[in-house]
Backbone as CSV, one residue per row, in Angstrom:
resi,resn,N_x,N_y,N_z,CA_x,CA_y,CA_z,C_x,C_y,C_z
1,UNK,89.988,58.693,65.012,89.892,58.192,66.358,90.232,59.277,67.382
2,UNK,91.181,60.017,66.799,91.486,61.288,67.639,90.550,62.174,68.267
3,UNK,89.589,62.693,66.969,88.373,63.328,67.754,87.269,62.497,68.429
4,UNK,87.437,61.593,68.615,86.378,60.773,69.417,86.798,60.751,70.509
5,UNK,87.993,61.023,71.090,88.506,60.577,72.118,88.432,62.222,73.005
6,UNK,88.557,62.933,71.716,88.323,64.310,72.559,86.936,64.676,72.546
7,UNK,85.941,64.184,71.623,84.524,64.320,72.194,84.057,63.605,73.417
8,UNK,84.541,62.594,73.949,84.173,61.697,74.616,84.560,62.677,76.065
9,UNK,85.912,63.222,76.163,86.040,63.990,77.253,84.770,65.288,77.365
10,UNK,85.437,65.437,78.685,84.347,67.309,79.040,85.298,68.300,78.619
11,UNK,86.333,67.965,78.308,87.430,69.117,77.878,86.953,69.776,76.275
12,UNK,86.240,70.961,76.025,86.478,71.071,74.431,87.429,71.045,73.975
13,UNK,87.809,70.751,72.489,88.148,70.602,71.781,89.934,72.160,71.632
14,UNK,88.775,72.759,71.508,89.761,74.080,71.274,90.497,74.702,72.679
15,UNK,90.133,73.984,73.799,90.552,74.247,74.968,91.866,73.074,75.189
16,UNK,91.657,72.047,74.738,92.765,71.416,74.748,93.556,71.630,73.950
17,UNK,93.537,71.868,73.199,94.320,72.171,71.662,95.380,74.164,72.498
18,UNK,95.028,74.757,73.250,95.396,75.449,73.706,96.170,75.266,74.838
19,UNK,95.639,73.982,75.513,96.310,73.600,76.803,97.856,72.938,76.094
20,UNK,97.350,71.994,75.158,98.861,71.518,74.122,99.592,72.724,74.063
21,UNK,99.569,73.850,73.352,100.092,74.613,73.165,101.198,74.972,74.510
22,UNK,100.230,75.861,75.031,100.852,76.674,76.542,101.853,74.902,76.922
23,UNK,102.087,73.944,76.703,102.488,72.994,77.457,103.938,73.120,76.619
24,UNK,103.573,72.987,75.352,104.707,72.983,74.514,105.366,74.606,74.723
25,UNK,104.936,75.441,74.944,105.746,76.759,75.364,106.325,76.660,76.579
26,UNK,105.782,76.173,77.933,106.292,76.044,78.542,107.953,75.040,78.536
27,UNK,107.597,74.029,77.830,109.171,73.459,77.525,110.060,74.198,76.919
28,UNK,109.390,75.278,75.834,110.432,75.497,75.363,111.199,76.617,76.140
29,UNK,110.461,76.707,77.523,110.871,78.612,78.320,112.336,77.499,78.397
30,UNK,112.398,76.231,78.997,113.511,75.808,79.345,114.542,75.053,78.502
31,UNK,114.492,75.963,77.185,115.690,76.097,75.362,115.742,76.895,75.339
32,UNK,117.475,77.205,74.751,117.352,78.490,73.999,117.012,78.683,72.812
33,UNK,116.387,79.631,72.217,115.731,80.135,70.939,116.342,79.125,69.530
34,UNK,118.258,78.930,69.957,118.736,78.480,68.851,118.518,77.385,68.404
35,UNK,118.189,76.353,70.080,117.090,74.897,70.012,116.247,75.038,69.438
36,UNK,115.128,75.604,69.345,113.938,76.129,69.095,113.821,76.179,67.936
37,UNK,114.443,77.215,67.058,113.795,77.272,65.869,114.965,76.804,65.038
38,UNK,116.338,76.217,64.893,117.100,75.237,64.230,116.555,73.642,64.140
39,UNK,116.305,73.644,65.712,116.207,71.974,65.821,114.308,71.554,65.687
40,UNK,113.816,72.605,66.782,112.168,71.799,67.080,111.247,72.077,65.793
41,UNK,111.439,73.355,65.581,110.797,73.566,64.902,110.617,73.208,63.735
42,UNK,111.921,72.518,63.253,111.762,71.686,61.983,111.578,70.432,62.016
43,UNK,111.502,69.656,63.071,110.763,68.313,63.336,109.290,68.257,62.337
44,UNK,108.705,69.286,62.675,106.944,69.005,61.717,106.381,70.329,61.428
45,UNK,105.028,70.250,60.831,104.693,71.561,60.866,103.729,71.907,61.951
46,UNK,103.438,71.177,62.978,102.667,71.341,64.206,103.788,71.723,64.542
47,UNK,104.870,71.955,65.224,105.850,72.426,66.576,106.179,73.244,65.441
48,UNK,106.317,73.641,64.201,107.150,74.465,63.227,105.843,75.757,63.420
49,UNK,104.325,75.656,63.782,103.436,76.570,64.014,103.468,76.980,65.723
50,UNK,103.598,75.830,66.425,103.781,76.698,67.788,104.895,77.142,67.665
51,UNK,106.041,76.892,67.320,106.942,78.114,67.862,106.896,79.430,67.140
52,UNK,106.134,79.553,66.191,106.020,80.742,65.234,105.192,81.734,66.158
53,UNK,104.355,81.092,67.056,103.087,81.816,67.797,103.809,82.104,69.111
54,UNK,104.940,81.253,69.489,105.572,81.904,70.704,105.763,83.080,70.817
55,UNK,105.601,83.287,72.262,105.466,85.142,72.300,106.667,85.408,73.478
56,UNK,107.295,84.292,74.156,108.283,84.482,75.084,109.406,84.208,74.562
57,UNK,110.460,84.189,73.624,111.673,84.170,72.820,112.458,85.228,73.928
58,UNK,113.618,84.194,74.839,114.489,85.226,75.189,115.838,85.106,74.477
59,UNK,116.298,86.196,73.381,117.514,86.058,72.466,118.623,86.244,73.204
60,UNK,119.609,85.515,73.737,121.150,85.516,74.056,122.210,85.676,72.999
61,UNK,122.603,86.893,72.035,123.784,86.721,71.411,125.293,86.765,72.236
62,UNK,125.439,86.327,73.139,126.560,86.290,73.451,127.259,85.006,73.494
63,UNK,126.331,83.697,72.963,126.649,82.887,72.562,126.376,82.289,71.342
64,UNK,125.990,83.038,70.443,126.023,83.092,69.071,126.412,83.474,68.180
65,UNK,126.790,82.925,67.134,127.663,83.935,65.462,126.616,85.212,65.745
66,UNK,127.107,85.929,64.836,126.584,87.350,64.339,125.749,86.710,63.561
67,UNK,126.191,85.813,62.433,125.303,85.434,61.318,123.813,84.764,61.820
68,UNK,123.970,84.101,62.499,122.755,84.241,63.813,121.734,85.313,63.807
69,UNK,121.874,86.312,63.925,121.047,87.175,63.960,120.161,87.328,62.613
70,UNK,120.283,87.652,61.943,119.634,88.163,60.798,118.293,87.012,60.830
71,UNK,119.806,85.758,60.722,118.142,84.348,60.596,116.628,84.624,61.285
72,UNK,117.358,84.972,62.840,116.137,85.096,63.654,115.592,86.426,63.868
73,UNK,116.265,87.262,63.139,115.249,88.493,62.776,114.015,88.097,61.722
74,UNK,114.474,87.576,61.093,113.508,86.778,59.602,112.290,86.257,60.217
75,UNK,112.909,84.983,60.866,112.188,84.118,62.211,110.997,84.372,62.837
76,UNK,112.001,85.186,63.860,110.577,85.748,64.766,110.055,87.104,64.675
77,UNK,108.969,86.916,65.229,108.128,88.539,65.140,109.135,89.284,66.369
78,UNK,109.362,90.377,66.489,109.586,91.437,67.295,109.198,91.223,68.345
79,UNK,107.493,91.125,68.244,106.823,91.478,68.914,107.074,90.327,70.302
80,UNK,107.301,89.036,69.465,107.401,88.258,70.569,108.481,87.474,71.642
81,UNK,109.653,88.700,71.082,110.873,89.081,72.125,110.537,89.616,73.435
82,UNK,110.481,88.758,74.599,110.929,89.284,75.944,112.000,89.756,76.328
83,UNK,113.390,89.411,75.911,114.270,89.846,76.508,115.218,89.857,75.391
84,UNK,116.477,90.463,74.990,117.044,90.622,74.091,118.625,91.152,74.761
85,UNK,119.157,90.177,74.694,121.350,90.023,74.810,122.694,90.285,74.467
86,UNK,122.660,91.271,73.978,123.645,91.549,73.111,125.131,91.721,73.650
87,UNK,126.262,91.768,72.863,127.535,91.218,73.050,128.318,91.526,72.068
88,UNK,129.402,92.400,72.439,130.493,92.762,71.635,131.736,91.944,71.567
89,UNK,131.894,90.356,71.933,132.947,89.821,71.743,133.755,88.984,70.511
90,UNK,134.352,88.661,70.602,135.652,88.165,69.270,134.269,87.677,68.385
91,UNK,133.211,86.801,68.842,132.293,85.619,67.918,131.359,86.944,67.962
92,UNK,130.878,88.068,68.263,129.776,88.875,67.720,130.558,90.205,67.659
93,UNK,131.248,90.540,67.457,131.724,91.977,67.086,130.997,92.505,66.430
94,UNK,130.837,93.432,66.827,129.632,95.006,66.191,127.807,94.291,66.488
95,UNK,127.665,93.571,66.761,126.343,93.505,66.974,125.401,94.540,67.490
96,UNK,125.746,95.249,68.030,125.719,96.010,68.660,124.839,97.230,67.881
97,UNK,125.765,97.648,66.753,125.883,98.174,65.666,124.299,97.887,64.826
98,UNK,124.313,97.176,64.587,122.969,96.392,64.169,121.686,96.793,64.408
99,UNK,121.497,97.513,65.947,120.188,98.156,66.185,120.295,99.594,66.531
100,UNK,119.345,100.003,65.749,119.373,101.592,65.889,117.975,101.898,67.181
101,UNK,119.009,102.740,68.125,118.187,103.093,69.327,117.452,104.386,69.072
């Protein structure tokens, strides 16, 4: 019934299916990453594939374990880090340490 309802529109198919997307990224600009891929992304494997394709991930460790990190090195691509937080306090000591400049 699903695709009938999107044939029936003037919207294609693969244009909506993109508009979903960008909609669901946009919510997630307003989570942090640790929402994201702990909590949403394991709801299904539709939101478990958009957030894999997210390309705006801004990482804050200054409110995260150290052990934190590694996960979401695994996680996400590199590539699709905008901004990146780092923090030498009591809960991340040496993080710091961790990336070679």
């Amino acid at each position: 019934m699903k695709a009938d309802v999107l044939q029936d529109q003037s919207i294609p198919k693969d244009q909506f299916e993109y508009g979903v997307i960008e909609l669901v990224h946009r919510i997630f600009d307003q989570l942090d990453a640790h929402t994201i891929l702990y909590s949403i992304r394991c709801v299904c494997k539709r939101l478990h594939s958009i957030a894999s394709i997210c390309n705006r991930y801004e990482l804050d460790f200054r409110f995260m374990s150290k052990s934190d990190l590694p996960v979401m090195a695994h996680i996400i691509d590199p590539k699709n880090i905008i901004s990146l937080t780092l923090a030498d306090g009591i809960r991340t000591r040496c993080q710091i340490r961790l990336f070679r400049f």
